[in-house]
C-alpha positions as CSV (number, residue, x, y, z in Angstrom):
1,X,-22.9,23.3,-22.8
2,X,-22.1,20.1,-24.7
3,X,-18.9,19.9,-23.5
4,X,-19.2,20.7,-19.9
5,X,-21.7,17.6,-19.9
6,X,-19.0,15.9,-21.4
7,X,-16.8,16.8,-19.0
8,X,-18.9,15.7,-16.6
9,X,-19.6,12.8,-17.7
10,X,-16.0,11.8,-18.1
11,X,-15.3,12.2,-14.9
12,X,-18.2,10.6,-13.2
13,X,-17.2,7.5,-15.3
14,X,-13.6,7.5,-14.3
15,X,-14.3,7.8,-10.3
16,X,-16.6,5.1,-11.0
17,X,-13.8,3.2,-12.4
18,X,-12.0,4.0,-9.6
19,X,-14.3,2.9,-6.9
20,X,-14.6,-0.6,-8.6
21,X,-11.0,-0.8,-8.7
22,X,-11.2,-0.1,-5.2
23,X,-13.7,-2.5,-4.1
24,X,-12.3,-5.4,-6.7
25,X,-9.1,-5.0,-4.2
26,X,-10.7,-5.0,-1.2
27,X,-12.2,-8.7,-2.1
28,X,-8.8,-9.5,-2.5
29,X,-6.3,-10.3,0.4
30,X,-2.8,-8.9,0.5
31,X,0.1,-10.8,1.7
32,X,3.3,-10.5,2.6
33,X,5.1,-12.5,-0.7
34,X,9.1,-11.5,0.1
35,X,11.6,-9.9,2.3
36,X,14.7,-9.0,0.7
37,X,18.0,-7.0,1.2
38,X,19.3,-5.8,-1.2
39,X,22.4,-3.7,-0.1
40,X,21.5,-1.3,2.7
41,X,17.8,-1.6,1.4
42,X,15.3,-4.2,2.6
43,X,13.2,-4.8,-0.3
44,X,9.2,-5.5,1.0
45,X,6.7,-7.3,-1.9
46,X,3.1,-7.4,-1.1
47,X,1.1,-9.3,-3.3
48,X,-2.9,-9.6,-4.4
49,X,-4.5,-11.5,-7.0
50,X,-6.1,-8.4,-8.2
51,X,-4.2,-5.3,-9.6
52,X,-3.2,-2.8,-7.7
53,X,-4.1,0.4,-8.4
54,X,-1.7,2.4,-11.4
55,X,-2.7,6.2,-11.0
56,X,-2.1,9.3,-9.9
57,X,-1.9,8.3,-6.0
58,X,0.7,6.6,-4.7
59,X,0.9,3.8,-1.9
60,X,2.1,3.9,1.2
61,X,2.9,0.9,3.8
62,X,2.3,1.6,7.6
63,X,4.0,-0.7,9.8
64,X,3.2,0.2,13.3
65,X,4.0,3.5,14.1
66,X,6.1,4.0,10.7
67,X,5.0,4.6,7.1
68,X,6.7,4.5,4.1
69,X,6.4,5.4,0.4
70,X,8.8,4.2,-1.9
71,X,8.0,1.6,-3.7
72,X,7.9,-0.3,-7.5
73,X,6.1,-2.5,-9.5
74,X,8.9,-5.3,-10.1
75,X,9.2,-6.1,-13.3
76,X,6.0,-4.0,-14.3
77,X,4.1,-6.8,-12.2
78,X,0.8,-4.9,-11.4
79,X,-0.2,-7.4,-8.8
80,X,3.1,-7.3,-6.6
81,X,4.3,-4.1,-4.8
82,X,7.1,-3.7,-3.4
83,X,8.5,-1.3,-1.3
84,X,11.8,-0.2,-0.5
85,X,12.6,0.3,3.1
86,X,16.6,1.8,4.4
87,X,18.2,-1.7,6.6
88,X,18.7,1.0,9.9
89,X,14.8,1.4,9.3
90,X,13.8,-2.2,8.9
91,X,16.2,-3.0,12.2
92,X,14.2,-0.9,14.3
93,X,10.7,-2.1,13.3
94,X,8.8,-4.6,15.9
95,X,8.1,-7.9,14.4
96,X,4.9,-9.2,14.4
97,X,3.4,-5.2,14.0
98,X,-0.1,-5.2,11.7
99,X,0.8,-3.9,8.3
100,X,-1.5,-1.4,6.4
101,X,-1.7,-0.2,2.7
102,X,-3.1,3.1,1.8
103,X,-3.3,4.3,-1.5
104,X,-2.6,7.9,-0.9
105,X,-0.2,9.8,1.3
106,X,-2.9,11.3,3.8
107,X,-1.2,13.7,6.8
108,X,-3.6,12.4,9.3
109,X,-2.1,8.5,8.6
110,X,1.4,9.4,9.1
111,X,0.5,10.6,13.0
112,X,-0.8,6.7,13.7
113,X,1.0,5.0,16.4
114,X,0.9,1.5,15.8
115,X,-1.2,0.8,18.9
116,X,-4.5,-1.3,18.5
117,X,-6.8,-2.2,15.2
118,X,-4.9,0.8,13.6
119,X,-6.4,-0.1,10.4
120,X,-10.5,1.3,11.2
121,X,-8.4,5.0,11.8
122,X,-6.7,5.6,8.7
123,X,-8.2,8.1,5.7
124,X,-8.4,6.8,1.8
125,X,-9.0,3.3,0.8
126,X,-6.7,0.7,3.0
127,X,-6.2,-2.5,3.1
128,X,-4.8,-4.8,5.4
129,X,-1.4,-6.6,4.8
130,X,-1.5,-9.0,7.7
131,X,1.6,-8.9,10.3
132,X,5.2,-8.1,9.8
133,X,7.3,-11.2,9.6
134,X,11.3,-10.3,9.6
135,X,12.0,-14.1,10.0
136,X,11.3,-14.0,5.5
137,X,14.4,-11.6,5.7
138,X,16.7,-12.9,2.8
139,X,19.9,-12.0,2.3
């Protein structure tokens, strides 16, 4: 008995803990920090004030129609994530498309098709990462 109230109790605490980690990022913006290539991989950095989130989920960047999931800490910098996108992927993207971050890989997000205030549709805590700007492409 003791230890199923534990139990409980454990995990109540941690999805609190989760849901202030949550909220603490969603008082801070994300913003577009770099755009690299780095051989035939455009690396993308978002960065917040505020951790990101370091747990079971992973993020996922939506760019328009596109999402990917791939990403790193850089230097085990919690508050910078970037992700790694191919260059014939990055080519094709529309500049000036909204950006979204998701932490989570939800089915129903992946079937988004850039069109509109994209970000009030998706599942799982999002955040908005302004507006894709290729013209930060460095070589």
């Amino acid at each position: 008995m003791i230890k199923k109230l534990l139990g409980r109790g454990l995990l109540l605490l941690a999805l609190s803990l989760f849901v202030n980690v949550v909220n603490a990022q969603a008082d801070s913006p994300i913003t577009l920090s770099k755009i690299e290539q780095n051989g035939d991989v455009v690396e993308l950095s978002l960065s917040s004030d505020k951790n990101f989130i370091i747990g079971a989920n992973r993020y996922v960047l939506h760019i328009g129609g596109t999402h990917f999931k791939y990403s790193k800490h850089p230097k085990g910098d919690v508050k910078t994530i970037t992700f790694l996108i191919p260059i014939d992927q990055f080519e094709i993207l529309e500049d000036g498309k909204p950006m979204v971050l998701v932490y989570g890989l939800y089915h129903s997000n992946t079937k988004q098709d850039g069109e509109g205030s994209q970000q009030n549709g998706f599942e799982g805590p999002n955040w908005s990462a302004g507006n894709l700007n290729k013209s930060l492409l460095k070589n």
